[in-house]
C-alpha positions in Angstrom: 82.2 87.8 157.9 83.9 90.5 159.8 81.2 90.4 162.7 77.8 88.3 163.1 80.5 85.0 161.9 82.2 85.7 165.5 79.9 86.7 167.1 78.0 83.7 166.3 81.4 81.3 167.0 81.9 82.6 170.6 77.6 81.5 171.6 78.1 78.1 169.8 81.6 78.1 172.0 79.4 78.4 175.0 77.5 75.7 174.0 79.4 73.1 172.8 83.5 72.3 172.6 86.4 73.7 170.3 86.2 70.4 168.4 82.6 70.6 167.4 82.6 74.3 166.8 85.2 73.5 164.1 83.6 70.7 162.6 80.1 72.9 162.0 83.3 75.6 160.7 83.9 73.0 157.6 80.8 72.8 156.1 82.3 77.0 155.1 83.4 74.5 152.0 80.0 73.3 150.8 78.1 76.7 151.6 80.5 78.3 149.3 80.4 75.5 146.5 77.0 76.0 146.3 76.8 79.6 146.4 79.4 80.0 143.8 76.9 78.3 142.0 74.1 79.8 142.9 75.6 83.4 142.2 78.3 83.2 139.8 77.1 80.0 137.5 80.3 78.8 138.7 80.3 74.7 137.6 80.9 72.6 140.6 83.8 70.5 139.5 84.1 66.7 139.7 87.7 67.8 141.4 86.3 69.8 144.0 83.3 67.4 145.0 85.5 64.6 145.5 87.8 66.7 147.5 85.5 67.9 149.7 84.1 64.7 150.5 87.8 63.3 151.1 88.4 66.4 153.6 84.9 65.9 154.8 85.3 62.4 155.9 88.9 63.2 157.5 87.6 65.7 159.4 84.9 63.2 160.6 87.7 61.1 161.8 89.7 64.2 163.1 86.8 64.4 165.7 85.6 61.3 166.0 85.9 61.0 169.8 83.7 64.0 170.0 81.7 62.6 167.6 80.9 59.3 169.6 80.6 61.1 172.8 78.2 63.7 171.6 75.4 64.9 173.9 72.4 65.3 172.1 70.9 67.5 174.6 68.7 70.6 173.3 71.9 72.7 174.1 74.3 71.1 172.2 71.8 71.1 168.8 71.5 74.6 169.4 75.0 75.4 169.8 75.6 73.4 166.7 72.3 75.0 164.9 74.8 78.9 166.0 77.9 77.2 164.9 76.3 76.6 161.0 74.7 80.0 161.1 78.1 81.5 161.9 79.9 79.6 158.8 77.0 80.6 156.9 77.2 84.1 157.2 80.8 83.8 157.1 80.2 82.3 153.2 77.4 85.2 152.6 80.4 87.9 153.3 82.6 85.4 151.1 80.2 86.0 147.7 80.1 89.5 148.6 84.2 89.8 148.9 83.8 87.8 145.3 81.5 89.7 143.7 84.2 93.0 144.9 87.2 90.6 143.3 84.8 90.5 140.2 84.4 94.7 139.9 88.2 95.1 141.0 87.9 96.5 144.0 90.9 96.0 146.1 91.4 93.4 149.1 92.5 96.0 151.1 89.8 98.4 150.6 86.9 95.8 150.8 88.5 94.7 154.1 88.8 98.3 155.5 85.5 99.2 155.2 84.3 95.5 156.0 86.1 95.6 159.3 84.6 99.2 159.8 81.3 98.4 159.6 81.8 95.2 161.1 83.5 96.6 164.3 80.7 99.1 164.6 77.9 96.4 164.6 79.4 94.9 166.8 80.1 97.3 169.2 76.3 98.4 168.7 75.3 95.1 169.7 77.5 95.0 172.9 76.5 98.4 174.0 72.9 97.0 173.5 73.8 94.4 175.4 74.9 95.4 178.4 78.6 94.4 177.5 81.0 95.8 179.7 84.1 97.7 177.2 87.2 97.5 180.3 90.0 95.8 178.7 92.5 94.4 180.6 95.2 96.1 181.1 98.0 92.9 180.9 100.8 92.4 178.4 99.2 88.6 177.7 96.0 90.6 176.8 97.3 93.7 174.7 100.2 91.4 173.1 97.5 88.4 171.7 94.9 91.1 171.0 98.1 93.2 168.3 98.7 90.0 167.1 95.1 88.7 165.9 94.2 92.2 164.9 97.5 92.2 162.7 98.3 88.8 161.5 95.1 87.1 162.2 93.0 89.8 160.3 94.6 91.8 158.5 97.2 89.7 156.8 95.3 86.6 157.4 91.9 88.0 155.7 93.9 89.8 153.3 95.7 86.8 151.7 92.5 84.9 151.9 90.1 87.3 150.3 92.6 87.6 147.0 93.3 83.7 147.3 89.3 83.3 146.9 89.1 86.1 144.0 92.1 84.1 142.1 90.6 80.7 142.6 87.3 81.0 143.7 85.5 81.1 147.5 84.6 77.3 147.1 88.8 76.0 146.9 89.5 79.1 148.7 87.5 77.4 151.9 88.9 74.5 152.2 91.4 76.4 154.4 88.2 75.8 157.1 89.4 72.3 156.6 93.0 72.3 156.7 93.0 74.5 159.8 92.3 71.8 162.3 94.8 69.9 160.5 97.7 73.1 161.3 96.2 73.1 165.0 96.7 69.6 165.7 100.4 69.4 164.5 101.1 73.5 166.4 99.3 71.4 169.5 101.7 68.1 168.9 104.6 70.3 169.4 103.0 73.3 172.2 100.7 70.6 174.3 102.1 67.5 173.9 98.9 66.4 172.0 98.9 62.5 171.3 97.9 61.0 168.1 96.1 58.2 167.1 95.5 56.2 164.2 92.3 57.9 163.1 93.3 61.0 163.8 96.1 60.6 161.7 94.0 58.7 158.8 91.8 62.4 159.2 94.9 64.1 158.1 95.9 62.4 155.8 92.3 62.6 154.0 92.3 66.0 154.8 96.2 66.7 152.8 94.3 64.6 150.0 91.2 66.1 149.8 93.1 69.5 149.8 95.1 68.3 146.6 92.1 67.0 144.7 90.4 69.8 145.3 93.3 72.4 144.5 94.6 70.2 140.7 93.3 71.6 137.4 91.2 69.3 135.3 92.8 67.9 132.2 91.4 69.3 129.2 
């Protein structure tokens, strides 16, 4: 989760667009419905099927230009074969972050050591690699770099990681789904993004989808 999952991301990015990169990102919902089930004999909830076919189908229309307009060269099934791989072993380290939550482990430690070991594969595998380690030494660089390292892992992973041990890793995911959803209405507002009528169906599936899944059962 903390490594081969990014590492993964940035090849399919070479491959194929943003878009399509985080529709393969959303299927982080049905890996982890069916490895809670798998794993933990966690039932897979009328509530949560139907929601994630609702957020399913809105993220379908989210990215339906890309959709329509999709290459299917070798390259782009390929990039789309990495981006699956990468949400998959993003799930794996999510039933291993539940199975912690389960032996009362804390967020914080799990994430320590998983960013630890994480950090050190990876830097393995770019040594391996012939990766050059210069940073650059610019204020855009250092300031976006403190900010992912503090808000978009630490804080980010550790409200996530106890959000999935409260609920479970299969409602817990559907943040893959809302996501897109934040970054269209951040890019409305930052890049003068222009909406359309299925686009904004998409959300609006998406919003649903995220209540279904998200209300108790009765009884």
């Amino acid at each position: 989760m903390f490594s081969v999952n990014y590492m993964l991301t940035y090849i399919a990015e070479t491959m194929i667009s943003s878009g399509l990169v985080a529709l393969s990102f959303t299927v982080l919902v049905y890996y982890n419905m069916f490895g809670m089930r798998l794993f933990f004999k966690r039932p897979i909830t009328r509530n949560v099927i139907a929601g994630s076919i609702l957020g399913g189908v809105g993220i379908v229309l989210i990215f339906l230009n890309e959709i329509l307009h999709f290459d299917p060269s070798s390259k782009t099934i390929l990039g789309l074969c990495v981006g699956f791989l990468a949400t998959l072993s993003a799930s794996v380290g999510n039933m291993v972050a539940q199975k912690s939550y389960q032996l009362r482990i804390p967020v914080l430690v799990t994430n320590t050591f998983g960013m630890l070991y994480g950090s050190l594969f990876t830097l393995v595998v770019a040594l391996l690699h012939g990766d050059s380690l210069a940073l650059p030494m610019t204020v855009k660089f250092w300031s976006a770099l403190i900010y992912l390292a503090l808000f978009g892992s630490v804080i980010a992973f550790g409200a996530y990681l106890s959000l999935a041990g409260k609920i479970g890793a299969e409602k817990a995911a559907y943040t893959s789904v809302i996501s897109p959803v934040i970054a269209l209405v951040l890019s409305s507002f930052f890049e003068n993004f222009q909406w359309t009528p299925y686009i904004l169906g998409g959300v609006v599936l998406c919003l649903l989808g995220n209540i279904l899944t998200l209300t108790r059962r009765a009884g």
